[in-house]
Backbone as JSON, one array per atom type, in Angstrom:
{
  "sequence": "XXXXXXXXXXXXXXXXXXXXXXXXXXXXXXXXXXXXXXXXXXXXXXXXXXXXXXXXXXXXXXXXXXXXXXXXXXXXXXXXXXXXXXXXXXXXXXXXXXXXXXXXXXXXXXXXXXXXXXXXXXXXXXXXXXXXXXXXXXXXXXXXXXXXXXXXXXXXXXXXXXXXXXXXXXXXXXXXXXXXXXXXXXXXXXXXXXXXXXXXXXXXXXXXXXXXXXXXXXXXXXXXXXXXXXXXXXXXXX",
  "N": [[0.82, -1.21, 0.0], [1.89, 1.2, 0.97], [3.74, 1.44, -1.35], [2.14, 1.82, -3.29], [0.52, 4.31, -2.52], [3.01, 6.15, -2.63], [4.35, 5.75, -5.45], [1.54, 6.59, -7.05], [1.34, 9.55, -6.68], [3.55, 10.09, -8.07], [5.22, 12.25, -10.96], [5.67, 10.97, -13.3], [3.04, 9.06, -12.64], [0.99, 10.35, -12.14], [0.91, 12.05, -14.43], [0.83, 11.09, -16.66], [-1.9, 9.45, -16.31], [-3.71, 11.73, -16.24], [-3.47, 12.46, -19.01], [-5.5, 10.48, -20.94], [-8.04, 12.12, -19.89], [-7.74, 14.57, -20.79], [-7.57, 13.89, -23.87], [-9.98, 12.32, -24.06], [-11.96, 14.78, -23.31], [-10.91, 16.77, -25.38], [-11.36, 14.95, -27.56], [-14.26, 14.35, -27.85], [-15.21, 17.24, -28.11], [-14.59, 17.87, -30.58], [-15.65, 16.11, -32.09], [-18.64, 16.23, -31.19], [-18.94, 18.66, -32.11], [-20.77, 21.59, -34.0], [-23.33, 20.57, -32.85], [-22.73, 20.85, -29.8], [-22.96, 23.46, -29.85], [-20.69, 24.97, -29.83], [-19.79, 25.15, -27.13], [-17.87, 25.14, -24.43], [-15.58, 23.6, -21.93], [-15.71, 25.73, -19.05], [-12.88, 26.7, -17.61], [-11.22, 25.62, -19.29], [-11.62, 27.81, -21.54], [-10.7, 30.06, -20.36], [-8.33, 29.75, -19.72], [-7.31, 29.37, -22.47], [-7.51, 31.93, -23.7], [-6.26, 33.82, -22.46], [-4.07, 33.4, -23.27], [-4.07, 33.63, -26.08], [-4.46, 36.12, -25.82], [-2.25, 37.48, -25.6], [-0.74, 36.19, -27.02], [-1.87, 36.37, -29.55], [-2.93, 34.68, -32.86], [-1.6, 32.28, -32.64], [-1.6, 31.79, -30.61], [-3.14, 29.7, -29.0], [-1.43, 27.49, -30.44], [1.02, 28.12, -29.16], [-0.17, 27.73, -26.27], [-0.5, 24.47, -26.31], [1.9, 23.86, -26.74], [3.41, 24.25, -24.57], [1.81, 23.62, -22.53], [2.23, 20.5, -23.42], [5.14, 20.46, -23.53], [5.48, 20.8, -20.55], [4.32, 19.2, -19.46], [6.06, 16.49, -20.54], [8.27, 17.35, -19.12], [8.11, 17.23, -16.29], [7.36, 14.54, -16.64], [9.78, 13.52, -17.92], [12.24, 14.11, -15.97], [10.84, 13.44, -13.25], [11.49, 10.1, -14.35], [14.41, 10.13, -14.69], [14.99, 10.93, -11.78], [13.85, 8.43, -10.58], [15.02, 5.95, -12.06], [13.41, 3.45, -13.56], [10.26, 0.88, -14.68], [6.95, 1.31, -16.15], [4.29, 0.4, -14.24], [1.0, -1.24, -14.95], [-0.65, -1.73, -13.34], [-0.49, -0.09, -10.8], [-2.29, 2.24, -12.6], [-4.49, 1.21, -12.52], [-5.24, 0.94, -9.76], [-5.47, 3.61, -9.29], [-7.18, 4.44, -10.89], [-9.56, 2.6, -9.54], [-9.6, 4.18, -7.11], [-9.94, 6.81, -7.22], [-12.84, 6.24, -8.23], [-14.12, 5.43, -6.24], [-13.38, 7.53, -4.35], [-14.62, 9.85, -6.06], [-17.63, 9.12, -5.41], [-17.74, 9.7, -2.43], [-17.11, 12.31, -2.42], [-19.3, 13.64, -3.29], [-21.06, 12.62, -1.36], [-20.06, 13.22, 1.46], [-19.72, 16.27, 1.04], [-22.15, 17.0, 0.48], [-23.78, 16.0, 2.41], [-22.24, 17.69, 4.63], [-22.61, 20.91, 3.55], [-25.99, 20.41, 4.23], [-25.74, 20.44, 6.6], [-24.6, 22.85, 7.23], [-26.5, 24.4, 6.07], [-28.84, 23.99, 7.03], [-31.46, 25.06, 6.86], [-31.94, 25.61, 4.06], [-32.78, 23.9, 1.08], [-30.64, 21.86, -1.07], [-31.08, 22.04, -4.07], [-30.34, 19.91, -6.96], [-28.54, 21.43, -9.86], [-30.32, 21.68, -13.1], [-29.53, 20.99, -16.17], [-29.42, 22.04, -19.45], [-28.36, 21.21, -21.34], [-27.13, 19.1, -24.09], [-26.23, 15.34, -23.52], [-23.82, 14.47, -24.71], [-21.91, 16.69, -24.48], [-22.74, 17.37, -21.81], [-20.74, 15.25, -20.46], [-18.34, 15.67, -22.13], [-18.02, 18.02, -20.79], [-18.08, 17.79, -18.62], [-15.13, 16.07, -18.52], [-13.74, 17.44, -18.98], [-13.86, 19.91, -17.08], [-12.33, 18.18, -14.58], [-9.33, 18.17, -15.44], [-9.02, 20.79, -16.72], [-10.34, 22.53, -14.76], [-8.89, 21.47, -12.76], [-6.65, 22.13, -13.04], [-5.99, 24.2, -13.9], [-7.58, 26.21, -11.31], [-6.42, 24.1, -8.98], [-3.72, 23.34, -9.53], [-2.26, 25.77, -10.54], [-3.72, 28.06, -9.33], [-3.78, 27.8, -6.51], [-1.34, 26.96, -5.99], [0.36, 28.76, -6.61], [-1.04, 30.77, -4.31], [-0.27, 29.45, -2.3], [2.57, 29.74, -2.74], [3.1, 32.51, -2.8], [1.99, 33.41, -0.01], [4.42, 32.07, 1.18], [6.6, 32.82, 0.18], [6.63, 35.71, 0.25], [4.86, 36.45, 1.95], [5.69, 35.34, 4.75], [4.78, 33.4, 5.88], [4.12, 30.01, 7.14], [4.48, 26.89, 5.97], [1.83, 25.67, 6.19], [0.35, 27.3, 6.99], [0.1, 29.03, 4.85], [-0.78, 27.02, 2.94], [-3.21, 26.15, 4.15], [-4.46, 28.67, 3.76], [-4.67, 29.33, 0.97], [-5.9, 27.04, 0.01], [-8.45, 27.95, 1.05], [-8.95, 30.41, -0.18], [-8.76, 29.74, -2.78], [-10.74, 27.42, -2.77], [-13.11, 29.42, -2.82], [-12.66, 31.43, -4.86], [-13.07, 29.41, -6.8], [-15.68, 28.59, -6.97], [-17.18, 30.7, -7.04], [-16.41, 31.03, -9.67], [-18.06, 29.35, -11.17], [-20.6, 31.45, -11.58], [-20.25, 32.69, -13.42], [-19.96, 34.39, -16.85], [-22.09, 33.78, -19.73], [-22.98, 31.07, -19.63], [-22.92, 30.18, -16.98], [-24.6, 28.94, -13.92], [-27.21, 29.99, -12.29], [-27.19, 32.24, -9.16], [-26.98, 30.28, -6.25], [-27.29, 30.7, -2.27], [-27.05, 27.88, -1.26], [-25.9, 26.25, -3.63], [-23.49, 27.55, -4.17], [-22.05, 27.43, -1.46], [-22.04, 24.39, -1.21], [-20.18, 23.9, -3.71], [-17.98, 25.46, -3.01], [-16.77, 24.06, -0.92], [-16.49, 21.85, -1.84], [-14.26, 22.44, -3.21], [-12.41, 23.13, -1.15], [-12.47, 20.12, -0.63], [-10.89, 19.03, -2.61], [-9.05, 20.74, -3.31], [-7.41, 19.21, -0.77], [-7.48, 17.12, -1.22], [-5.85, 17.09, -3.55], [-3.09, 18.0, -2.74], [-2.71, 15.87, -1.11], [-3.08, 13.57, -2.69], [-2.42, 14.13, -5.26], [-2.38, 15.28, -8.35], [-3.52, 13.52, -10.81], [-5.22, 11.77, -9.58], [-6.38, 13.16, -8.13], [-7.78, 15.06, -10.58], [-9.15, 13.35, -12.03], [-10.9, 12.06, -9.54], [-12.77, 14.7, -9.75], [-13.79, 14.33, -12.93], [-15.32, 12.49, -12.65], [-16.71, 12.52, -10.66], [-18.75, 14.26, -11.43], [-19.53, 13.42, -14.32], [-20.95, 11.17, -12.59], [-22.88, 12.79, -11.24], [-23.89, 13.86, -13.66], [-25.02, 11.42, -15.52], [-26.47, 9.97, -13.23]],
  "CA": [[0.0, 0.0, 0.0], [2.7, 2.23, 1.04], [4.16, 1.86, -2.7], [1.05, 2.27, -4.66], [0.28, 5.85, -2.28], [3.8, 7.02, -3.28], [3.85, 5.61, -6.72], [1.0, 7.49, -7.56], [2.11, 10.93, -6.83], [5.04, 10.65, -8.86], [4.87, 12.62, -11.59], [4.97, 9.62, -14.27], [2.01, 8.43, -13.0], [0.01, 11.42, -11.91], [0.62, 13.29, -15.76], [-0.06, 10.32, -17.45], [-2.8, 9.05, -15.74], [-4.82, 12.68, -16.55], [-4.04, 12.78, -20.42], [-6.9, 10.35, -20.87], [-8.92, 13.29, -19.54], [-7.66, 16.03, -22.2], [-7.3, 13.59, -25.38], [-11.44, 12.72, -24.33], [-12.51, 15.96, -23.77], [-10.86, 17.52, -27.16], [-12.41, 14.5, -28.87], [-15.56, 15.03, -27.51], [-15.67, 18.39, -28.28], [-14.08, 17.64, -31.68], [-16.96, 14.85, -32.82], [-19.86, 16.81, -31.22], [-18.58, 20.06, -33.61], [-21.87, 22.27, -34.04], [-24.31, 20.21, -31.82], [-22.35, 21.46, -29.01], [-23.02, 24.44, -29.74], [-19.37, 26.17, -29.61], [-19.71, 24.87, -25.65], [-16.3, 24.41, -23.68], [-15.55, 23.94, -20.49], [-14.63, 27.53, -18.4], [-11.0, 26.77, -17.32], [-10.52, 25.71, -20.73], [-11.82, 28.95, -22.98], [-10.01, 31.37, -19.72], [-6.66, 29.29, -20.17], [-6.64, 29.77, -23.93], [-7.86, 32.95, -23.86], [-4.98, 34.63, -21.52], [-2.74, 32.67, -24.75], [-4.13, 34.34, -27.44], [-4.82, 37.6, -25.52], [-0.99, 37.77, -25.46], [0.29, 35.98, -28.7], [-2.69, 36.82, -31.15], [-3.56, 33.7, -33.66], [-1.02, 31.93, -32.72], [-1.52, 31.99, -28.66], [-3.31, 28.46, -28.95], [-0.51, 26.68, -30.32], [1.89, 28.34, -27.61], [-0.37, 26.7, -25.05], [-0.54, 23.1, -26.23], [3.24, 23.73, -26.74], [3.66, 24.84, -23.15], [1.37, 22.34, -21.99], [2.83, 19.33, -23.8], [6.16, 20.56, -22.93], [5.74, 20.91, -19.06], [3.83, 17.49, -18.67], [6.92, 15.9, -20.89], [9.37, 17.48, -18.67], [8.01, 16.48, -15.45], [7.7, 13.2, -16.58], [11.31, 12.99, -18.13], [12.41, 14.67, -14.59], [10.52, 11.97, -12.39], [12.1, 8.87, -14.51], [15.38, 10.32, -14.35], [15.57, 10.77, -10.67], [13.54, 7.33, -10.17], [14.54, 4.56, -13.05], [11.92, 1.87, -13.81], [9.02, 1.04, -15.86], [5.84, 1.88, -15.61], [3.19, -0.91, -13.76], [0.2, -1.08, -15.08], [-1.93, -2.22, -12.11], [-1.11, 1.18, -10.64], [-3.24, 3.05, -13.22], [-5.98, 0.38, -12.38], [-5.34, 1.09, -8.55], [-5.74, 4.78, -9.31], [-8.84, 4.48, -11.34], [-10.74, 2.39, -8.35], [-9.77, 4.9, -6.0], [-10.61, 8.01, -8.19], [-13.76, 6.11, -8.45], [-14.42, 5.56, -4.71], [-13.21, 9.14, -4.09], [-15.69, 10.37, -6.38], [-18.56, 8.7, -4.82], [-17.47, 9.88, -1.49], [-16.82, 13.76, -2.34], [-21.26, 13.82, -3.28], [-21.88, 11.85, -0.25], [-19.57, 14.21, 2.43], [-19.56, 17.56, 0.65], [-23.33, 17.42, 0.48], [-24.01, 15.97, 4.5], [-21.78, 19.28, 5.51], [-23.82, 21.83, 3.15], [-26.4, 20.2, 4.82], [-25.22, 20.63, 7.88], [-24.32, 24.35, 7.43], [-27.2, 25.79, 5.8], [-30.24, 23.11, 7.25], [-33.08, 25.53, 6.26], [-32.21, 25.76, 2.42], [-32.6, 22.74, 0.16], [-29.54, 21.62, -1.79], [-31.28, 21.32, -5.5], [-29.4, 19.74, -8.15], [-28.98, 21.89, -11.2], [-30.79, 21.07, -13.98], [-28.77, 20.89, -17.27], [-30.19, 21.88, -20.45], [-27.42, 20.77, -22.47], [-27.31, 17.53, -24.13], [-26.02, 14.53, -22.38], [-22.73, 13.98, -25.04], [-21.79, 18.26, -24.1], [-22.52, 17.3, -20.7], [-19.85, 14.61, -20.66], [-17.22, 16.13, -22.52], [-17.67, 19.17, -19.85], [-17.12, 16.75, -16.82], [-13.69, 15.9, -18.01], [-12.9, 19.2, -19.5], [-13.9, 19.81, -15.29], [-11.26, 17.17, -14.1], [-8.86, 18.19, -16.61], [-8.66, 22.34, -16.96], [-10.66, 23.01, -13.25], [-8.38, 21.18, -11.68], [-5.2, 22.37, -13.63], [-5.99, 26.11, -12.94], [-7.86, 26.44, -9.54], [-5.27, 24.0, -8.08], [-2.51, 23.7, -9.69], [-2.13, 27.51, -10.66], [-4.16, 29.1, -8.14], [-3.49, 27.06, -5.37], [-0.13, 26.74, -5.86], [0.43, 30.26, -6.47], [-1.22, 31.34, -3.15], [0.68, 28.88, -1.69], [3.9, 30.06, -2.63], [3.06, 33.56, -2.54], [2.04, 32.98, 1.45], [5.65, 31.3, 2.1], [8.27, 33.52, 0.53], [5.93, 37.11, 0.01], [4.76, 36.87, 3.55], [6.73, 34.75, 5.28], [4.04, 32.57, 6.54], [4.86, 29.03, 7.65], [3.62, 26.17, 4.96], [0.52, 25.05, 6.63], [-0.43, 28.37, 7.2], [-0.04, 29.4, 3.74], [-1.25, 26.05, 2.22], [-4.73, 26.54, 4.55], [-5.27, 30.17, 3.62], [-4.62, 28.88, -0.43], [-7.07, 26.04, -0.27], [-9.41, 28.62, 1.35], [-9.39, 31.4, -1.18], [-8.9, 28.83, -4.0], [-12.16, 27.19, -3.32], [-14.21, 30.33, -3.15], [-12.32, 31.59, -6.26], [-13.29, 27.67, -7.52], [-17.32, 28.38, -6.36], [-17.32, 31.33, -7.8], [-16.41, 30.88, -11.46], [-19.45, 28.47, -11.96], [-21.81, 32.13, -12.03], [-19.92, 33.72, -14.27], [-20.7, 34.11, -18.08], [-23.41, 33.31, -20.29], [-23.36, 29.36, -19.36], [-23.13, 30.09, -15.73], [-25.77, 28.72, -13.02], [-28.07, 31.25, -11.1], [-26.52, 31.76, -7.69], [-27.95, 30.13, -4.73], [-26.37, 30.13, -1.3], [-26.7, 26.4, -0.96], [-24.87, 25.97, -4.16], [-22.17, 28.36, -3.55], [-21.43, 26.45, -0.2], [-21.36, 23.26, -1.76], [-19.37, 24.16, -4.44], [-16.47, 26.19, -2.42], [-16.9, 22.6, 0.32], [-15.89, 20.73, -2.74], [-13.2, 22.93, -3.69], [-11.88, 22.67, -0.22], [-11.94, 19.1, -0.51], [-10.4, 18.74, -4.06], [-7.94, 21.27, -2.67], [-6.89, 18.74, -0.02], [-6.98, 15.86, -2.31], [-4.42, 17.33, -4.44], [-1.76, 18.4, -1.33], [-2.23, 15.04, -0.48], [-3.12, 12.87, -3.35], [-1.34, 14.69, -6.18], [-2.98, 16.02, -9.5], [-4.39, 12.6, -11.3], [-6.36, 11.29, -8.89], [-7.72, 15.09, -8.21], [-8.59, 15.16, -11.85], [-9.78, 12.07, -12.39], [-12.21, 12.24, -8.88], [-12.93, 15.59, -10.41], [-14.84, 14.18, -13.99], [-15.82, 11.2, -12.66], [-17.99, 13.11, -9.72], [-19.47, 15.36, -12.56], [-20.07, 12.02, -14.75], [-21.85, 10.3, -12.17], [-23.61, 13.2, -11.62], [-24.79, 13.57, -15.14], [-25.67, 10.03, -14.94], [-27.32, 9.94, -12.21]],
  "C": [[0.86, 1.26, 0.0], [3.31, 2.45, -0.33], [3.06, 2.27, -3.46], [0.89, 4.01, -4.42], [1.76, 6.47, -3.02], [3.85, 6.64, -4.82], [2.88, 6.12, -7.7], [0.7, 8.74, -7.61], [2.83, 11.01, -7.27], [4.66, 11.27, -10.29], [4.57, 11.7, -12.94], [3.53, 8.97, -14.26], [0.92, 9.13, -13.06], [-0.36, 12.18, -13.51], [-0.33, 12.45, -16.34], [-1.4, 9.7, -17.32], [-4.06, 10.17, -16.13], [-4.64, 13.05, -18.15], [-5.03, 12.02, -20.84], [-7.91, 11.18, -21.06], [-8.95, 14.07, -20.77], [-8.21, 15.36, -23.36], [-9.31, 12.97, -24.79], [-12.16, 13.58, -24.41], [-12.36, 16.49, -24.99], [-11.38, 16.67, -28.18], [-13.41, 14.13, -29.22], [-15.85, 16.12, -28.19], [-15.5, 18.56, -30.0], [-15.5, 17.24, -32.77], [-18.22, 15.67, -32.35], [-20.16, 18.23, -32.12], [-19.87, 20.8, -32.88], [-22.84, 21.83, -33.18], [-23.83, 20.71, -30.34], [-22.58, 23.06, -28.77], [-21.83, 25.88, -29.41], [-19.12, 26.52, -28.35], [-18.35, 24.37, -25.08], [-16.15, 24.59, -22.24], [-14.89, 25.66, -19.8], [-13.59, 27.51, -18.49], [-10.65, 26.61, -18.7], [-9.92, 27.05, -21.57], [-10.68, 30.19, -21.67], [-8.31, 31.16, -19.73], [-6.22, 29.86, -21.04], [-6.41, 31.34, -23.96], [-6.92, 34.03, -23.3], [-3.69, 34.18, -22.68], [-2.92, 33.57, -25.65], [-4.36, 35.74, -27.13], [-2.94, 38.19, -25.88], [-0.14, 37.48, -26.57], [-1.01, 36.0, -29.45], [-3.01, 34.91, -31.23], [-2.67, 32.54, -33.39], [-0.68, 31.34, -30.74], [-2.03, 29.79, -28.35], [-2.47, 27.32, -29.1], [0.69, 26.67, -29.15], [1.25, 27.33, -26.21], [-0.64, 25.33, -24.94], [0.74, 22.88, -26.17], [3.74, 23.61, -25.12], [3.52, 23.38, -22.31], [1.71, 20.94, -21.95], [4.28, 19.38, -23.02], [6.45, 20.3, -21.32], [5.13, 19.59, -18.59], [4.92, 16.59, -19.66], [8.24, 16.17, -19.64], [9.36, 16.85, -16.99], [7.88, 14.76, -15.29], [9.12, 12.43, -17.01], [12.27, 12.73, -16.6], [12.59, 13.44, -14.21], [11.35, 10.7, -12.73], [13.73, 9.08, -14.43], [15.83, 10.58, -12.79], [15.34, 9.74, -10.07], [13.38, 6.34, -11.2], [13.86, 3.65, -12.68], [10.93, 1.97, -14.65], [8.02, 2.19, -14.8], [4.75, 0.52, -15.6], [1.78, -0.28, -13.94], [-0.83, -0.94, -14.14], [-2.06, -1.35, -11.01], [-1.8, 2.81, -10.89], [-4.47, 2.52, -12.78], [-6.01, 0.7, -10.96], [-6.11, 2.86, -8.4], [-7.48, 5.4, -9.89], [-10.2, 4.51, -10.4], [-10.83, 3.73, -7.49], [-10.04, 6.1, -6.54], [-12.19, 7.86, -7.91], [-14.56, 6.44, -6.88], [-14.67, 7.34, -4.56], [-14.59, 9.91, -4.59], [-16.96, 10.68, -5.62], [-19.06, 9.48, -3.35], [-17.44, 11.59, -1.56], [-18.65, 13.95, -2.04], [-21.79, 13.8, -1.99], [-21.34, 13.3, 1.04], [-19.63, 15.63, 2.52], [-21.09, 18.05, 0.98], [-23.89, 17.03, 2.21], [-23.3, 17.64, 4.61], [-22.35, 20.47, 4.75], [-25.29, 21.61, 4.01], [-26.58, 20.89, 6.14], [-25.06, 22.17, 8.3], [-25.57, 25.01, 7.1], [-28.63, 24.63, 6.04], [-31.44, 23.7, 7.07], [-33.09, 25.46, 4.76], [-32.2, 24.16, 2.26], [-31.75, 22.95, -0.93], [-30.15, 21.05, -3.23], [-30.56, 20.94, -6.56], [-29.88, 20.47, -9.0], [-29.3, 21.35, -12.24], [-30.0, 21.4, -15.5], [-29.77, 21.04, -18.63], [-29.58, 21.74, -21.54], [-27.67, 18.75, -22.78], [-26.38, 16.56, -23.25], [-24.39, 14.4, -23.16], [-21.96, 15.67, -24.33], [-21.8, 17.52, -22.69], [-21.06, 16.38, -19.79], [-18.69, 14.96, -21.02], [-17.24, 17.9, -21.34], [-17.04, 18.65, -18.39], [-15.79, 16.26, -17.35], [-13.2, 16.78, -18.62], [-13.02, 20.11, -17.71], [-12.64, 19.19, -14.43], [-9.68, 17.63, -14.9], [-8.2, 20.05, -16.32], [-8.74, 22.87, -15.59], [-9.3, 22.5, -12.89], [-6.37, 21.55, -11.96], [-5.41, 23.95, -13.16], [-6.81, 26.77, -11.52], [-6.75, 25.59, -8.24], [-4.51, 23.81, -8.27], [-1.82, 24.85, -9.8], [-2.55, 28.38, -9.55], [-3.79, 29.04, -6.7], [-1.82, 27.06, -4.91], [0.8, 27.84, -5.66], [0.37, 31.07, -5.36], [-0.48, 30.98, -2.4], [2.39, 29.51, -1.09], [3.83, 31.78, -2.59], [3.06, 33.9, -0.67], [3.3, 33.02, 1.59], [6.22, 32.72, 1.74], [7.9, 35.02, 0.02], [5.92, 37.4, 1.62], [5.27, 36.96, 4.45], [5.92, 33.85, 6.42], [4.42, 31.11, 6.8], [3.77, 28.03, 5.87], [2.49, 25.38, 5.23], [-0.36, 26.13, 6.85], [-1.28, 29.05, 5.56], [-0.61, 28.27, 2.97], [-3.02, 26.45, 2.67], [-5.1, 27.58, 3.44], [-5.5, 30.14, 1.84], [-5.4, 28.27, -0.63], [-8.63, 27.16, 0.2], [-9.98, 29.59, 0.29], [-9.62, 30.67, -2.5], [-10.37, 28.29, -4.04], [-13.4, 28.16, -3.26], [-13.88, 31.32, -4.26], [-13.42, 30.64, -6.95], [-15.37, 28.12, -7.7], [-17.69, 29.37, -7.44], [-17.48, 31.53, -9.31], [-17.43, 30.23, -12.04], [-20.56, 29.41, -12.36], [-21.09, 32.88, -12.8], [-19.86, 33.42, -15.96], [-21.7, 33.96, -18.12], [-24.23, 31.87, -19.99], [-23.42, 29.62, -17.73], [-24.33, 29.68, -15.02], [-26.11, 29.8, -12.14], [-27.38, 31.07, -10.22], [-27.38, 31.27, -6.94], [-26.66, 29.78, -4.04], [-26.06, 28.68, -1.23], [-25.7, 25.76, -1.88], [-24.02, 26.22, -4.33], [-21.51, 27.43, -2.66], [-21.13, 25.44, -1.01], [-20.12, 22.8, -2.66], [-17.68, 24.61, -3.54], [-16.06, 24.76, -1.56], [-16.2, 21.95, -0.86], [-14.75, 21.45, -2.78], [-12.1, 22.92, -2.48], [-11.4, 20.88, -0.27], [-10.55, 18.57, -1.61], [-8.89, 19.31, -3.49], [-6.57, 19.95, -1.88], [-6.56, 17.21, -0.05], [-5.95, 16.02, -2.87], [-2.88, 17.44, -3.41], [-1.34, 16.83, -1.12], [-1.94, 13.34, -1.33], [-2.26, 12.82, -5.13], [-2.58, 15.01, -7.36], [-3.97, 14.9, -10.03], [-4.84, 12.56, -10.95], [-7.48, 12.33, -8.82], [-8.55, 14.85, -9.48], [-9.26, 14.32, -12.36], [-11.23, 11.71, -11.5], [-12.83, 13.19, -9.33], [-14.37, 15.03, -11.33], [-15.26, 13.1, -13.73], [-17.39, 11.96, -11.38], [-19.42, 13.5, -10.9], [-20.03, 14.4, -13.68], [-21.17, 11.77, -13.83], [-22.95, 10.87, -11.77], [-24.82, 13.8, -12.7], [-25.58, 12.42, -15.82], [-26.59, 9.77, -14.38], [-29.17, 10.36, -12.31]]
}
């Protein structure tokens, strides 16, 4: 057990483990063309969009370049400071427990909304997108969310905390997961696709982003991203 938990924070297994994610979402979004309606996930279109705001027509390729590049280098990195293959049966370990995880974020996130706001009712939003769109948004969710609220944002506050402030790294990790998931809550009302606000789904939302937060610190990026579109799946499912 103790090898599979570190084994799957290493960056070999954590990158690879979330391209899955990207190469379905873009060929999702690819194959649904026009029925989609020119629909992409948020983190996605605000990623690109900070690319091409800065290099013009040409900003998009910079960020698959970027992107490709920095998940090649951490994985060159990782095998160079730890030779060996790569074992299959801890992608399949990672999967179950993604899956579990999933299951478990719905079940806990929603008891403590609950719990906090016991006069409102916690309604699921209703989706008026089709069901293939809905799909290719849950792992464009797992995927982009979880690449720029916690890897970027998170990580950012993080390190801004330590060597800006001079806060200790638990201090500054807290106060990062804190603002990160009400950043995280937030972004779901903004735009044209955005959901109405309600308090109850605010809370829930930022509660997740706390958790996700504290998944990643502890579980590393894949798994995050992977419990991530699998929640948002089984909710579309469901």
């Amino acid at each position: 057990m103790r090898d599979y938990l570190a084994a799957s924070r290493a960056p070999r297994y954590a990158v690879l483990f979330a391209v899955p994610l990207l190469l379905g979402y873009e060929a999702l979004a690819l194959a649904l063309g026009d029925s989609a309606g020119g629909v992409r996930n948020g983190a996605d279109v605000l990623l690109k969009s900070l690319f091409v705001l800065v290099g013009g027509h040409r900003g998009l390729l910079v960020f698959n370049l970027v992107l490709g590049a920095t998940a090649a280098w951490l994985v060159i990195r990782d095998w160079r400071r730890h030779p060996g293959g790569i074992r299959l049966g801890v992608f399949a370990g990672m999967l179950a427990e993604s899956a579990v995880l999933a299951l478990l974020v719905g079940i806990v996130v929603g008891r403590l909304t609950s719990a906090l706001l016991s006069h409102l009712i916690l309604a699921p939003q209703v989706a008026s997108l089709g069901l293939g769109t809905q799909l290719m948004l849950s792992l464009g969710a797992g995927i982009y969310e979880e690449l720029l609220f916690r890897v970027i944002l998170v990580g950012a506050l993080a390190a801004a905390g330590r060597h800006l402030l001079g806060w200790s790294a638990r201090a500054a990790g807290t106060a990062a997961c804190v603002i990160g998931a009400l950043v995280f809550s937030a972004f779901h009302y903004i735009g044209p696709l955005g959901d109405p606000f309600t308090l109850a789904s605010f809370t829930f939302r930022a509660l997740a982003g706390l958790v996700f937060s504290a998944l990643y610190l502890v579980r590393g990026f894949g798994i995050t991203a992977w419990t991530h579109a699998l929640y948002d799946v089984f909710v579309t499912l469901g």
